[in-house]
MDTraj code that builds the backbone (N, CA, C; nanometers):
import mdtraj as md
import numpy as np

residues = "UNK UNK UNK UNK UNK UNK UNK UNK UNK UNK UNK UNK UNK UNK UNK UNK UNK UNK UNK UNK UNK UNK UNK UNK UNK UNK UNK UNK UNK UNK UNK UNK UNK UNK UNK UNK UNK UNK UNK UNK UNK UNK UNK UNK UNK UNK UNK UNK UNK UNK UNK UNK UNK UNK UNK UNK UNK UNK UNK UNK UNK UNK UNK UNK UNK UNK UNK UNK UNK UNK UNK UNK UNK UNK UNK UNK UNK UNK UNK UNK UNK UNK UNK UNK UNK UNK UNK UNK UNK UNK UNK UNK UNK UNK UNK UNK UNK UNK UNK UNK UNK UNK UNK UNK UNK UNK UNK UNK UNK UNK UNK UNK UNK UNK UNK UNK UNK UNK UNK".split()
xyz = np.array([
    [0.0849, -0.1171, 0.0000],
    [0.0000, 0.0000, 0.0000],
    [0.0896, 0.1236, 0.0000],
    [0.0612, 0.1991, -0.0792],
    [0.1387, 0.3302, -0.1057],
    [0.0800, 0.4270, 0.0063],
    [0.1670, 0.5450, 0.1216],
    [0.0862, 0.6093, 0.2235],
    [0.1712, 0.7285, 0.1632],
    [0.0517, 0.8591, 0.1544],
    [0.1039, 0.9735, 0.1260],
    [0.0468, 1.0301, 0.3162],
    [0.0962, 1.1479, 0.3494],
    [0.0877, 1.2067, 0.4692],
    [0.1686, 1.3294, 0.4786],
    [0.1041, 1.4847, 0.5269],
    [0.1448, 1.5708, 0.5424],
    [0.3048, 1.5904, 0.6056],
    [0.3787, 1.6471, 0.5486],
    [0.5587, 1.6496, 0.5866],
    [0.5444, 1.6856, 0.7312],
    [0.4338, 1.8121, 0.7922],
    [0.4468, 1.8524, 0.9234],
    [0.3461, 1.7560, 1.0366],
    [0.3403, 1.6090, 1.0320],
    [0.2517, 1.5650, 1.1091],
    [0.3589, 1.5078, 1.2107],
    [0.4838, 1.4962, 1.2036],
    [0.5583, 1.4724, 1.3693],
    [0.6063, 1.5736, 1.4106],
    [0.5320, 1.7404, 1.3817],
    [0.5857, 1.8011, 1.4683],
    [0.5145, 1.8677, 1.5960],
    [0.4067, 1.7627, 1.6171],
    [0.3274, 1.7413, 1.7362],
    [0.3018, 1.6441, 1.7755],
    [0.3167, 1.5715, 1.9160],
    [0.2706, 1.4248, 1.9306],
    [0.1475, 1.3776, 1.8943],
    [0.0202, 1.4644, 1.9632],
    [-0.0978, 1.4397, 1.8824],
    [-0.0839, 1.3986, 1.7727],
    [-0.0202, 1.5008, 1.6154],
    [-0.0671, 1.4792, 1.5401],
    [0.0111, 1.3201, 1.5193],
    [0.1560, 1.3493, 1.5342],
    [0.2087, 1.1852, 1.5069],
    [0.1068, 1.0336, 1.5695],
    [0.0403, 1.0994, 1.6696],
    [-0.0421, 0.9478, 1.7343],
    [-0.2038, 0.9202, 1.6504],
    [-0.2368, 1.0504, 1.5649],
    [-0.3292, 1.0235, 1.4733],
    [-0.2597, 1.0035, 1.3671],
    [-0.1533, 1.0311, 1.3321],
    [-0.1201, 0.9791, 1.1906],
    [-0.0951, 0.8214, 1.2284],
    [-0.0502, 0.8088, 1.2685],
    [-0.0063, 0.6340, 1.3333],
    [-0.1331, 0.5069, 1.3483],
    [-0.2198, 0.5970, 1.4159],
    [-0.3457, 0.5543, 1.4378],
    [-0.4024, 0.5016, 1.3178],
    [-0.4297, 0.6473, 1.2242],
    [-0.4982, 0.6064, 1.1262],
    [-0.4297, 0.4841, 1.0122],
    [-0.2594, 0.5352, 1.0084],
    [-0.2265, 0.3878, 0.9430],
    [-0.1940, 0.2618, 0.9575],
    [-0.2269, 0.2779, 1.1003],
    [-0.2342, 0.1073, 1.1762],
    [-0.3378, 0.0442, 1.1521],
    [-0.4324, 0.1338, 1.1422],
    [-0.5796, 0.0638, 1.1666],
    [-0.6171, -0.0201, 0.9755],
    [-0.5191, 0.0742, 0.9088],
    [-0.5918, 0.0798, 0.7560],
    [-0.4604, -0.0681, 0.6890],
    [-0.3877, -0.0832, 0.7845],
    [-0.2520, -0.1392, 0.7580],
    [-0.2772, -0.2818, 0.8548],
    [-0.3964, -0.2789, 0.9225],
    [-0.4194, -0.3781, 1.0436],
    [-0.3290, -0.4696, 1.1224],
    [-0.2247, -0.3304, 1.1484],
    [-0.1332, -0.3632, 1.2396],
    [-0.2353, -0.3218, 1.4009],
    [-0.2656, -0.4085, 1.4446],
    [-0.3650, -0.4735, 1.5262],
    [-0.2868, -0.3862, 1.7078],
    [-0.1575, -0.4637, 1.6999],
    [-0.1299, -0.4498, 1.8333],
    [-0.0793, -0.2685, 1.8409],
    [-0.0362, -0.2613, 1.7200],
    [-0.0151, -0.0788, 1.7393],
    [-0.1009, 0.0163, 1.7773],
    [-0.2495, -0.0515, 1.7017],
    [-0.3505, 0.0236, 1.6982],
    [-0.4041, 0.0449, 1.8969],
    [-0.4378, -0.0838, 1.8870],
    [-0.4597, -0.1075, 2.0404],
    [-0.3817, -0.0049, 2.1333],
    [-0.2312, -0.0038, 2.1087],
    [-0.1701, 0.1228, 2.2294],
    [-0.2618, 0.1976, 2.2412],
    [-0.3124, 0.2602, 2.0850],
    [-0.3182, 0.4168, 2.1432],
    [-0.4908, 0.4092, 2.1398],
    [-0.5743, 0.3409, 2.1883],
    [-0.7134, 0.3642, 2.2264],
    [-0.7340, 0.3229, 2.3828],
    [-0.8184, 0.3630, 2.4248],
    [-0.8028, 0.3689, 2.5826],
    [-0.9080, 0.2369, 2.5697],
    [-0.9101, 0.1262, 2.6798],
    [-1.0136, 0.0167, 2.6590],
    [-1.1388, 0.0392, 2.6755],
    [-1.1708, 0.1723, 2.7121],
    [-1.3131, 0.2184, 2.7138],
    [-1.3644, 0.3238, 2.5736],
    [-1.3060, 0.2851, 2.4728],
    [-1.3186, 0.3903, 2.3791],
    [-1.4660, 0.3867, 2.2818],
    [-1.4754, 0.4903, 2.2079],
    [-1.6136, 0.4771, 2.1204],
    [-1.5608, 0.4968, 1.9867],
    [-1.6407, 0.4266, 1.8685],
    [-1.6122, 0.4713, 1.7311],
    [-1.7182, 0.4703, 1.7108],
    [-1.7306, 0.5363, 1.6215],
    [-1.8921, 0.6115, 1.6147],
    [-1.8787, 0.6194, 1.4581],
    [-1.9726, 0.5427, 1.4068],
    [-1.9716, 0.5765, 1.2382],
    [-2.0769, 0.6471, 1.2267],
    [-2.0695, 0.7376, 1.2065],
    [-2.2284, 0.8750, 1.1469],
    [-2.2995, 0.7991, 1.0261],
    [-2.4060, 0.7721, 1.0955],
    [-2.5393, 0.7357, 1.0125],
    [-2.5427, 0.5829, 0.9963],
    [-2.4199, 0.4812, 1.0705],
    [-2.4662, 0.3544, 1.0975],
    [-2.4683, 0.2884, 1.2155],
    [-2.3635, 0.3013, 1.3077],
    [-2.3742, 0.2015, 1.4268],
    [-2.2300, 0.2894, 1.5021],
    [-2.2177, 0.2160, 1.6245],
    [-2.1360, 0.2726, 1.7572],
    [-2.0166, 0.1325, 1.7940],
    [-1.9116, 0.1810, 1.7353],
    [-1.8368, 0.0199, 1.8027],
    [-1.7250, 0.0788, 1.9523],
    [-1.7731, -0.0341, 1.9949],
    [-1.6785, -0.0068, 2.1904],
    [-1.6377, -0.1439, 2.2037],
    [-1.5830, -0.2096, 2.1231],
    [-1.4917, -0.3205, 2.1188],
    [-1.3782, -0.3728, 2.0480],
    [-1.2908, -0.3990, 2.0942],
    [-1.1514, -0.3354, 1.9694],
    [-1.1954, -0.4508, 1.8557],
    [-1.2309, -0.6208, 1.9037],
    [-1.2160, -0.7035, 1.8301],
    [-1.3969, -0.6872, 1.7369],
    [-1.4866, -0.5762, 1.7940],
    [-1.5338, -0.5442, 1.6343],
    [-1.5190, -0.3776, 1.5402],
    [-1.3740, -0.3238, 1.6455],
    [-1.3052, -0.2091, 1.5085],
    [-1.1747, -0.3326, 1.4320],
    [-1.1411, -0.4218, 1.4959],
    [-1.0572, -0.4737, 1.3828],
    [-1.1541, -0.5688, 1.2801],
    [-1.2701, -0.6286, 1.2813],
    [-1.3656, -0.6542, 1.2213],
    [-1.3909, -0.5670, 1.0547],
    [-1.4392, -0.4450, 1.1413],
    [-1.5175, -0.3040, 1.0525],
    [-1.3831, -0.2902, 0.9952],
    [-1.2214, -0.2894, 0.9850],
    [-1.1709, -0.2621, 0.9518],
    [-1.0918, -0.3892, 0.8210],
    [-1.1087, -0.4570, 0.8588],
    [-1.0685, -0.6283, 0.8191],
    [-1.1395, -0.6047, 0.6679],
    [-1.3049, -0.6061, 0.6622],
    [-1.3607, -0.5861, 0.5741],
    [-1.3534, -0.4866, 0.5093],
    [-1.2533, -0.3747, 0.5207],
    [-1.2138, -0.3004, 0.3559],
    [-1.1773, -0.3716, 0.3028],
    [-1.1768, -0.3831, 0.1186],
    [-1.1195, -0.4529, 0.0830],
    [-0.9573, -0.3784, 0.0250],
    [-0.9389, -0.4337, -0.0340],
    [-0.7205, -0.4143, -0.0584],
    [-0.7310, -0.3213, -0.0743],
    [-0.6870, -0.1868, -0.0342],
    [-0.6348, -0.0747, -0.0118],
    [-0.5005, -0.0716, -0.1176],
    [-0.5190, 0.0341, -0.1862],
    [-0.3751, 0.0519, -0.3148],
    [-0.3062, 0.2064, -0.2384],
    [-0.3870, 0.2930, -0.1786],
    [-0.3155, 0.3705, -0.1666],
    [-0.4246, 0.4408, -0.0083],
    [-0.2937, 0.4951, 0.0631],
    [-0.3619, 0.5800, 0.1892],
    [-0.3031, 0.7194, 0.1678],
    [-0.4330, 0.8216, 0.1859],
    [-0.3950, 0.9418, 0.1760],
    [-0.4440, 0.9672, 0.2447],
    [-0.3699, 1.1102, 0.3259],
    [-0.4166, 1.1903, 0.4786],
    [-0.3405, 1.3103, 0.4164],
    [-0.4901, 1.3834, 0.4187],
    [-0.4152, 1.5141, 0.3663],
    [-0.4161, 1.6099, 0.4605],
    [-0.4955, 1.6383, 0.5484],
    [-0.4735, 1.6755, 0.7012],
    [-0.4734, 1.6630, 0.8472],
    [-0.3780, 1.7156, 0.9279],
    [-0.4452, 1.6357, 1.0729],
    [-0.3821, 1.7913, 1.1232],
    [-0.5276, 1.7748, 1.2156],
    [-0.5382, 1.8737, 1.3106],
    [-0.5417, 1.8701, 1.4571],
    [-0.4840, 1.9138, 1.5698],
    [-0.4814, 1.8944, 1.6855],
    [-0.5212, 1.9989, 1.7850],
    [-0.6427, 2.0340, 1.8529],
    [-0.6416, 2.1650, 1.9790],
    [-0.6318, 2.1031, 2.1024],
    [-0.5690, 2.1110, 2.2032],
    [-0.5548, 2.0688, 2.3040],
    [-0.6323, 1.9170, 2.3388],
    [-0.7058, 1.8689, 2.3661],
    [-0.7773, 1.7473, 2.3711],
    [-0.8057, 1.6464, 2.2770],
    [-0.8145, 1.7648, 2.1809],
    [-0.9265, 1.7313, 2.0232],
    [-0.8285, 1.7067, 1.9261],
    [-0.8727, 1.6196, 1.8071],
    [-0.7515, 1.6129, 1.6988],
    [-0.8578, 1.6048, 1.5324],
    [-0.8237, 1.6305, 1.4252],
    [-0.9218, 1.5248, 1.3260],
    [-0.8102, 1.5486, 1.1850],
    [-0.8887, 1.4432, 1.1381],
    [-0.7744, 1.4054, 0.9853],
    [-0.8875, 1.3995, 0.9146],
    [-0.8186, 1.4116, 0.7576],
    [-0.9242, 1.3645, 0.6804],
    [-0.8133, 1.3248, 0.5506],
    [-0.8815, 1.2485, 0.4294],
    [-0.8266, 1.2135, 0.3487],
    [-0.8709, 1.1069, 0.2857],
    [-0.8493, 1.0047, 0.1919],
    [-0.8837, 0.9436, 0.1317],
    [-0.8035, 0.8170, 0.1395],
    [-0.9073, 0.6720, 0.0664],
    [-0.8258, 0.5092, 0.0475],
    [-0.8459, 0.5097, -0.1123],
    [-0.8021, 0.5144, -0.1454],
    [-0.8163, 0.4201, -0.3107],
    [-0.8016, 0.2776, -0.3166],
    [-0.9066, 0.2353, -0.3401],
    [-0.9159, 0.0907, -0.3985],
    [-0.8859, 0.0453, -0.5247],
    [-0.9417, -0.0906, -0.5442],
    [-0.9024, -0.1318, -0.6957],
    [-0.9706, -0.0495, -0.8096],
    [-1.1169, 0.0332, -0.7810],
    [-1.2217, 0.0561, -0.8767],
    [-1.3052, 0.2142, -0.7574],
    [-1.2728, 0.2354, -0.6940],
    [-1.3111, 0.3073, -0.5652],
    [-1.2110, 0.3876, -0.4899],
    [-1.2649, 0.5207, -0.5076],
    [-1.2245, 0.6087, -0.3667],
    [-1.2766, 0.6514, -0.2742],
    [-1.2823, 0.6030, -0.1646],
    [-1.3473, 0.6490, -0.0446],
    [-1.2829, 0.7475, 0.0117],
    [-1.3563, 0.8803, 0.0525],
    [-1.2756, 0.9741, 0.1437],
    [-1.3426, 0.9734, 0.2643],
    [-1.2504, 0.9973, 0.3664],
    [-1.2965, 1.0165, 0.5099],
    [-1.2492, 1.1251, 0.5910],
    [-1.3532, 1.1546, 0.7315],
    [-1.2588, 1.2303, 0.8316],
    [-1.3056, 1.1806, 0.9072],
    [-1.1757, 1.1850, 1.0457],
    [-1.2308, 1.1281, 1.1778],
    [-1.1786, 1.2401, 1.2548],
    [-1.2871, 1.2575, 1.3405],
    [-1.2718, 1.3342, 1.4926],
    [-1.2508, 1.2990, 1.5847],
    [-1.1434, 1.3669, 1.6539],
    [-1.0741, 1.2487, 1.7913],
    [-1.0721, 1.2840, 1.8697],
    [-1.1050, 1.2347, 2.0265],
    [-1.1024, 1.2847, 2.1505],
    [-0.9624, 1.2186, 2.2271],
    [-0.9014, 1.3135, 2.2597],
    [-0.7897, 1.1993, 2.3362],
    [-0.8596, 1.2459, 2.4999],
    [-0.8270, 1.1331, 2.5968],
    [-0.8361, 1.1109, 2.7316],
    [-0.8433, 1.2613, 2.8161],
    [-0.7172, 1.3561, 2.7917],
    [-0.6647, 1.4451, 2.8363],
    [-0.5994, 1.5550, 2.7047],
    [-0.5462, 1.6787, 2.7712],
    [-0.4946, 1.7607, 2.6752],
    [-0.3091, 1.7138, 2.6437],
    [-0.3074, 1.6277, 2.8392],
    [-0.1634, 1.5986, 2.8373],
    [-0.1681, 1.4201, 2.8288],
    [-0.3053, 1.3579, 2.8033],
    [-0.2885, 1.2316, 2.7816],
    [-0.3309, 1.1844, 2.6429],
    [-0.1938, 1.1060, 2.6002],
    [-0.2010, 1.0741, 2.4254],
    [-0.2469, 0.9334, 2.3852],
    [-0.3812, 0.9628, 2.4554],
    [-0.4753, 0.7879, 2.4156],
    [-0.5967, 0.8448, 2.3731],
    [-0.6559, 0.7927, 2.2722],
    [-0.7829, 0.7907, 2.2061],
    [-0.9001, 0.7324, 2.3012],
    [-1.0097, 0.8551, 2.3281],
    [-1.1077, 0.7884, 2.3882],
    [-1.2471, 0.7654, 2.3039],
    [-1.2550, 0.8885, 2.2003],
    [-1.3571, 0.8719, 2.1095],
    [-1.3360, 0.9254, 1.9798],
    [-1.3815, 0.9043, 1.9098],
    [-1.3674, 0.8607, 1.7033],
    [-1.4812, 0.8993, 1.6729],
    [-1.5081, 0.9570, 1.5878],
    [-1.6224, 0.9981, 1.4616],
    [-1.5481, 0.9987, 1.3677],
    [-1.6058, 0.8828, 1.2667],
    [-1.6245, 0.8489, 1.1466],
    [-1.7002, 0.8666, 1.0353],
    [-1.6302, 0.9916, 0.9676],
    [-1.7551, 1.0337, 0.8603],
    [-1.6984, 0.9764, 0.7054],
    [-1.7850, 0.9339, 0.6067],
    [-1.7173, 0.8501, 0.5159],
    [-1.8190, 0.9054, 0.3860],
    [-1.7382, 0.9321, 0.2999],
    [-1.8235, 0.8990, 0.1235],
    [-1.7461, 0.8539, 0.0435],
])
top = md.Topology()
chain = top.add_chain()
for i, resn in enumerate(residues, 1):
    res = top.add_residue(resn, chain, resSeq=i)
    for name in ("N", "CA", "C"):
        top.add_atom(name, md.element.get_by_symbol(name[0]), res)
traj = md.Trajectory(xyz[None], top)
């Protein structure tokens, strides 16, 4: 899988722990992903369902199919809050997304909640 990503996303931890995030999850490197969500976390897909279990976000995630390319064309961080957005290209398909992120704290770098917006 080819990953494009903004040049300035490690020059904040936030943003480096959402860039990481997002290409663990799309890369289903499983145990990376896991660090950085707190075990009480929410993913929230807008306009279908609520997942609070890691083994059904690696599920929802399992079922993309082959990913050719990951693009993140921004990530944003304010004290607590973080969000990215960007696109997957598939074989025949581009899906773009953004997710909105809550971390734990302003000084704690774990994911407690996700919004998932997708077309």
């Amino acid at each position: 899988m080819k990953i494009s990503i903004p040049k300035d996303c490690d020059n904040a931890p936030k943003k480096r722990i959402i860039k990481d995030f997002v290409v663990s999850i799309f890369q289903h490197h499983w145990q990376e992903a896991e660090q950085i969500i707190e075990p009480d976390f929410k993913f929230i897909r807008v306009g279908k369902d609520i997942i609070e279990e890691k083994e059904a976000l690696k599920k929802h995630f399992s079922e993309v199919p082959e990913i050719k390319e990951l693009m993140i064309e921004e990530i944003l961080t304010h004290g607590k809050f973080g969000a990215c957005n960007g696109a997957i290209k598939l074989k025949n398909q581009i899906i773009h997304f953004a997710y909105f992120i809550e971390f734990k704290s302003a000084g704690k770098n774990t994911i407690t909640k996700i919004t998932e917006y997708q077309i």
